[in-house]
C-alpha positions as CSV (number, residue, x, y, z in Angstrom):
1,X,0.0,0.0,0.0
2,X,1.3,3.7,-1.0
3,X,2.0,6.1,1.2
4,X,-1.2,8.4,0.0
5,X,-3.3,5.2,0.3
6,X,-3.0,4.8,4.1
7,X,-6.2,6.5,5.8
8,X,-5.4,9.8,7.5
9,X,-6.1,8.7,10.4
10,X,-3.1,5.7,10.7
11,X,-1.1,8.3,9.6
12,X,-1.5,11.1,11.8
13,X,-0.7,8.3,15.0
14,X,2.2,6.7,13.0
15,X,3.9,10.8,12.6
16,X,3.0,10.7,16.8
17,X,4.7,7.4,17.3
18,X,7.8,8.7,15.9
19,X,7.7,11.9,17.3
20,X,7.3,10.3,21.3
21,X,10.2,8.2,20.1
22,X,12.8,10.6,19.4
23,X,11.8,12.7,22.6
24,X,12.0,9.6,24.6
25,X,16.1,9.7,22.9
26,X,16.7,13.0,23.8
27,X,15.8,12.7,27.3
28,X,17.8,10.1,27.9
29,X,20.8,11.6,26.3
30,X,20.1,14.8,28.1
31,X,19.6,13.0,31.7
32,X,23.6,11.6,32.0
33,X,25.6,14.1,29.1
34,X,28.6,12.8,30.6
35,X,27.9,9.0,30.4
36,X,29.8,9.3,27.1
37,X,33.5,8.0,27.4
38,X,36.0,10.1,27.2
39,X,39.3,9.5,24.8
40,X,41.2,7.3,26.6
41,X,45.1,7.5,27.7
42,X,44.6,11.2,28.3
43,X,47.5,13.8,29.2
44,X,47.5,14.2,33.0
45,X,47.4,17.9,34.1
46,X,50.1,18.2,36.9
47,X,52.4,16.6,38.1
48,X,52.3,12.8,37.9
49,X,53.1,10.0,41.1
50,X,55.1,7.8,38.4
51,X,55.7,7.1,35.0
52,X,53.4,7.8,32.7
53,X,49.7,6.0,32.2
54,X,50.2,3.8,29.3
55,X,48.2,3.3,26.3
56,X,45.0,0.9,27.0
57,X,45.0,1.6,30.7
58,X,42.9,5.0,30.5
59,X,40.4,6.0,32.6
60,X,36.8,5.0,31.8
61,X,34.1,7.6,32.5
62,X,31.0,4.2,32.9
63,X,32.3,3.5,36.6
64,X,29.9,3.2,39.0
65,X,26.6,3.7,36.4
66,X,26.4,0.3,37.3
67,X,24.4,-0.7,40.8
68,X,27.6,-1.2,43.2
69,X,26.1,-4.8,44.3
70,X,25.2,-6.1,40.4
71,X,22.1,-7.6,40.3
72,X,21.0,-6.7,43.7
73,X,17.3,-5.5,44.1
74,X,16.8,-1.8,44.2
75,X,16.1,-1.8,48.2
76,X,19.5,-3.6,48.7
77,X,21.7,-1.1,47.2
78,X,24.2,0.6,49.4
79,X,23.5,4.5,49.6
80,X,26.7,6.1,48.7
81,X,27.9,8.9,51.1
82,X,27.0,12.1,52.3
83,X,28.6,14.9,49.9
84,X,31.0,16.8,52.6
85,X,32.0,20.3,51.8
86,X,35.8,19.1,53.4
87,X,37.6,16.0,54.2
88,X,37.9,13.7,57.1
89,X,40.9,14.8,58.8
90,X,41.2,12.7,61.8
91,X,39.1,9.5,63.9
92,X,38.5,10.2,67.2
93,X,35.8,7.6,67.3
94,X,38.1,5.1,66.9
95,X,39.3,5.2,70.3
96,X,41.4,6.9,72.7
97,X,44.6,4.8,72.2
98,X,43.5,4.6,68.2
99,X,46.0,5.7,65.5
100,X,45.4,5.9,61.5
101,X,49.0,5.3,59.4
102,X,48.5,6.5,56.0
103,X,50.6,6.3,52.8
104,X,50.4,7.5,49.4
105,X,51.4,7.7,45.8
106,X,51.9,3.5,45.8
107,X,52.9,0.9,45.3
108,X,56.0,0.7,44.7
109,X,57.8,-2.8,44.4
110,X,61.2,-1.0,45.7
111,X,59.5,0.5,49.1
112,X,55.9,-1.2,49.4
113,X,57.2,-4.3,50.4
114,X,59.3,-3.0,53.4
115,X,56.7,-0.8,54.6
116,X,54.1,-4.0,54.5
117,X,57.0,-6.1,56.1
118,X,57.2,-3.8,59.2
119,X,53.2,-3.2,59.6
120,X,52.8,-7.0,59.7
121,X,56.0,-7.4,62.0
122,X,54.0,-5.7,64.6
123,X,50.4,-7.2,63.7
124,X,49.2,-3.4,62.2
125,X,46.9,-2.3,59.9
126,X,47.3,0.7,57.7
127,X,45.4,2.6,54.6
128,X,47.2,2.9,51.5
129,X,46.2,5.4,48.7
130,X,47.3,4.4,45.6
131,X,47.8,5.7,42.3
132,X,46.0,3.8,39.3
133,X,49.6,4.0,36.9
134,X,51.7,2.4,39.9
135,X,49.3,0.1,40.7
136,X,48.0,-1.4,37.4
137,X,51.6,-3.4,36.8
138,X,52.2,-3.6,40.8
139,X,48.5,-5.7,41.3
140,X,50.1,-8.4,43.6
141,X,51.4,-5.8,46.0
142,X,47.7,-4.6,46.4
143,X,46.3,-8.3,47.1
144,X,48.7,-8.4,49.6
145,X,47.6,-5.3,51.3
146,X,44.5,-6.4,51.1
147,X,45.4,-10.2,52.4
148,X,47.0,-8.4,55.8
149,X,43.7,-6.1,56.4
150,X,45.0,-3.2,55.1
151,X,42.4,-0.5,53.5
152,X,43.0,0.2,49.8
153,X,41.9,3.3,49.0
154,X,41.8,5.4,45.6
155,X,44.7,8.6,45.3
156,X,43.4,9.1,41.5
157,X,45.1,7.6,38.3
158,X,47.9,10.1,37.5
159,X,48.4,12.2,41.3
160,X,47.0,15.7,39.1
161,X,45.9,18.4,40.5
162,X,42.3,18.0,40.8
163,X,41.0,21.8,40.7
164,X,42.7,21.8,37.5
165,X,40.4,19.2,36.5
166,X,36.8,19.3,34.7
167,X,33.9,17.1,36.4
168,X,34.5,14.9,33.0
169,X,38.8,14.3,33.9
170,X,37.9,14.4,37.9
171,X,35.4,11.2,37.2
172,X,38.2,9.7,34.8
173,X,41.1,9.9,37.4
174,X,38.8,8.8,40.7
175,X,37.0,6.2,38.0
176,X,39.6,4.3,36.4
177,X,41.8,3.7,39.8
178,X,38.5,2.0,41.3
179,X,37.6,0.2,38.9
180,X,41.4,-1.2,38.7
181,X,40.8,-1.9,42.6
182,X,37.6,-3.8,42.2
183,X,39.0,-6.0,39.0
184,X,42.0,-6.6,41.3
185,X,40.7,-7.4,45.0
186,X,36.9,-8.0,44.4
187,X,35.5,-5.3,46.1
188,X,35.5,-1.0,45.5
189,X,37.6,1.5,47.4
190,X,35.6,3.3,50.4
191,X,38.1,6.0,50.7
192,X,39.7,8.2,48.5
193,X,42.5,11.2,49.2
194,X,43.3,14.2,46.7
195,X,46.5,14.8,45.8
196,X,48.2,17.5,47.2
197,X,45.6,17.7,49.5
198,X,43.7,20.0,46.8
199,X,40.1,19.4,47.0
200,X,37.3,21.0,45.1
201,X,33.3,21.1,45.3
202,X,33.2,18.5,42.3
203,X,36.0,16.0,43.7
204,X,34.0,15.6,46.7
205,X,30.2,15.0,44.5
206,X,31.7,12.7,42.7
207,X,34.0,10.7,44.7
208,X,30.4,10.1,47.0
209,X,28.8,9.3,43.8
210,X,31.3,6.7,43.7
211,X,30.5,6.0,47.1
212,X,33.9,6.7,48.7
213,X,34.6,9.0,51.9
214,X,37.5,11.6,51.8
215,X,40.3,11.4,54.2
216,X,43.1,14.0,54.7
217,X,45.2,13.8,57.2
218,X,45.7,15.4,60.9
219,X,50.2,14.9,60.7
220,X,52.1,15.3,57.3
221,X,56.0,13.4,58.2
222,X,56.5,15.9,55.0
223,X,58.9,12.4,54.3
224,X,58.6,13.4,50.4
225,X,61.1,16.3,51.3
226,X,63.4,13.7,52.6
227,X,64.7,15.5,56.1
228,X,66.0,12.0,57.1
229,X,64.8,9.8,59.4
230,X,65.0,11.2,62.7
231,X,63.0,14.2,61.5
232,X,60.2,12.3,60.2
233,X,60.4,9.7,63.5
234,X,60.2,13.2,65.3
235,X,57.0,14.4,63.6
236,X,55.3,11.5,63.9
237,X,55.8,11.1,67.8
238,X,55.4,15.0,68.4
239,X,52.0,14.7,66.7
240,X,51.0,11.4,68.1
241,X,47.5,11.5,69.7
242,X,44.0,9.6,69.8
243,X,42.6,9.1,66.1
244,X,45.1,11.6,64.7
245,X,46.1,10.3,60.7
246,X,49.2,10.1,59.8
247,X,50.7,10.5,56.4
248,X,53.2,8.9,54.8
249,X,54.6,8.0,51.6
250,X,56.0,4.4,50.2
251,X,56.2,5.8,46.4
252,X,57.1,9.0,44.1
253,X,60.7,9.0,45.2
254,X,63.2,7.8,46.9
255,X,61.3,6.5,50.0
256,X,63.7,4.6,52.2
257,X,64.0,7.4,55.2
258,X,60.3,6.4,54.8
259,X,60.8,3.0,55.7
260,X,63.8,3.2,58.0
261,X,61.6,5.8,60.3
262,X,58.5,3.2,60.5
263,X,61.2,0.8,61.8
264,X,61.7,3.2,64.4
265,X,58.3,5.2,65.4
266,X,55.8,1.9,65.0
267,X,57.0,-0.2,68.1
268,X,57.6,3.4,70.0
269,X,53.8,4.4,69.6
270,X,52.5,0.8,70.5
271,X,54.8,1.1,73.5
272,X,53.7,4.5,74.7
273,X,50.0,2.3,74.6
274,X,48.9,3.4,70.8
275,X,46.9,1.1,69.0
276,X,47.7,1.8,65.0
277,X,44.4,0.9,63.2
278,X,42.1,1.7,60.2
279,X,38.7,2.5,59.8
280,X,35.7,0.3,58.7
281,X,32.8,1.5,56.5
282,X,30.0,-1.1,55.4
């Protein structure tokens, strides 16, 4: 049947049918713009933790669109975090004799190791923030922070500066290093930590969007300077107190004054009756 034989009526509903249809599109393209991916293996802006992110390990911009528990029903779904206007900066809810040990910019198979060594030498836990590019060829080193207790937690893919950063990069950087955690050790990070410190309106929407809390820190050993040792042994024991967090660092450098002082300051706070722990979040 031609065109000008079908009754006016059919054809006024078929022109209607179409019509819903394409608003129906544009509504859902309009409800998530930035669900599209975004060119992967993009330049960092800023400084980086380590060597650069190689080709085929770029960020993907899809992480968390997904229900965090798969196929769970709707009413089982965890809710993701309140959106703070700043970080966490210490735990005094852990305890009185409770101590966070924090380090960043990992792993690193030349310092990681040593640091995890000492921790379990002394039966401690300890949250390590780690960068997607040092982690995605160092994965065994995160199973084995996980295998001791450890908390895993997300320091972004390339350590950039994150108010340098559009809501598009911001979800890339945060995006990618989860989803490398929860292809590695089964479950997301809980916590993630900008680097620098430098946080921003849109770093903390969408790091609760991907249901993560943000931790800073109450000392900083400023052991990426390198004073030595005894200097970083001396902050550390100067700023000691219940549910203070302490960071550290066990990549982006040379970190062995890093590892020599937890030798020293670890069984010094768990004699003076600290209890180094980590938080838990269900």
């Amino acid at each position: 049947m031609k065109n000008d034989q079908i009754p006016a009526e059919r054809r006024i509903l078929l022109r209607l049918g179409l019509a819903l249809g394409a608003a129906a599109v544009v509504r859902m393209i309009v409800a998530d713009p930035a669900g599209t991916p975004a060119r992967p293996g993009g330049e960092p802006l800023g400084p980086a933790a380590g060597p650069p992110a190689r080709a085929g390990t770029g960020p993907t911009t899809t992480y968390r669109l997904r229900p965090m528990t798969g196929e769970a029903p709707p009413g089982f779904l965890p809710a993701p975090p309140r959106v703070r206007t700043r970080p966490i900066e210490e735990m005094p809810e852990l305890g009185a004799d409770a101590m966070v040990l924090s380090f960043d910019d990992g792993p690193d198979p030349r310092y990681t190791p040593d640091i995890l060594a000492t921790l379990r030498r002394y039966g401690v836990r300890a949250m390590f923030f780690v960068c997607g590019e040092m982690a995605v060829d160092n994965r065994d080193l995160l199973r084995e922070m996980a295998g001791d207790g450890h908390v895993v937690g997300n320091h972004s893919w390339s350590h950039p500066l994150i108010p340098k950063l559009s809501r598009r990069r911001i979800r890339d950087e945060l995006g990618s290093t989860s989803e490398l955690i929860e292809k590695t050790l089964g479950t997301p990070p809980l916590w993630y930590r900008a680097p620098y410190g430098a946080w921003n309106r849109n770093s903390f929407e969408i790091g609760a969007a991907m249901g993560m809390e943000p931790l800073a820190w109450t000392v900083d050993t400023l052991d990426w300077t390198r004073p030595g040792a005894d200097a970083i042994v001396g902050k550390v024991e100067q700023g000691a107190g219940p549910g203070v967090v302490v960071l550290s660092h066990d990549a982006g450098g040379n970190r062995s004054q890093s590892v020599a002082a937890l030798r020293r300051y670890l069984p010094a706070l768990i004699a003076d009756g600290y209890r180094p722990t980590v938080p838990h979040r269900s």
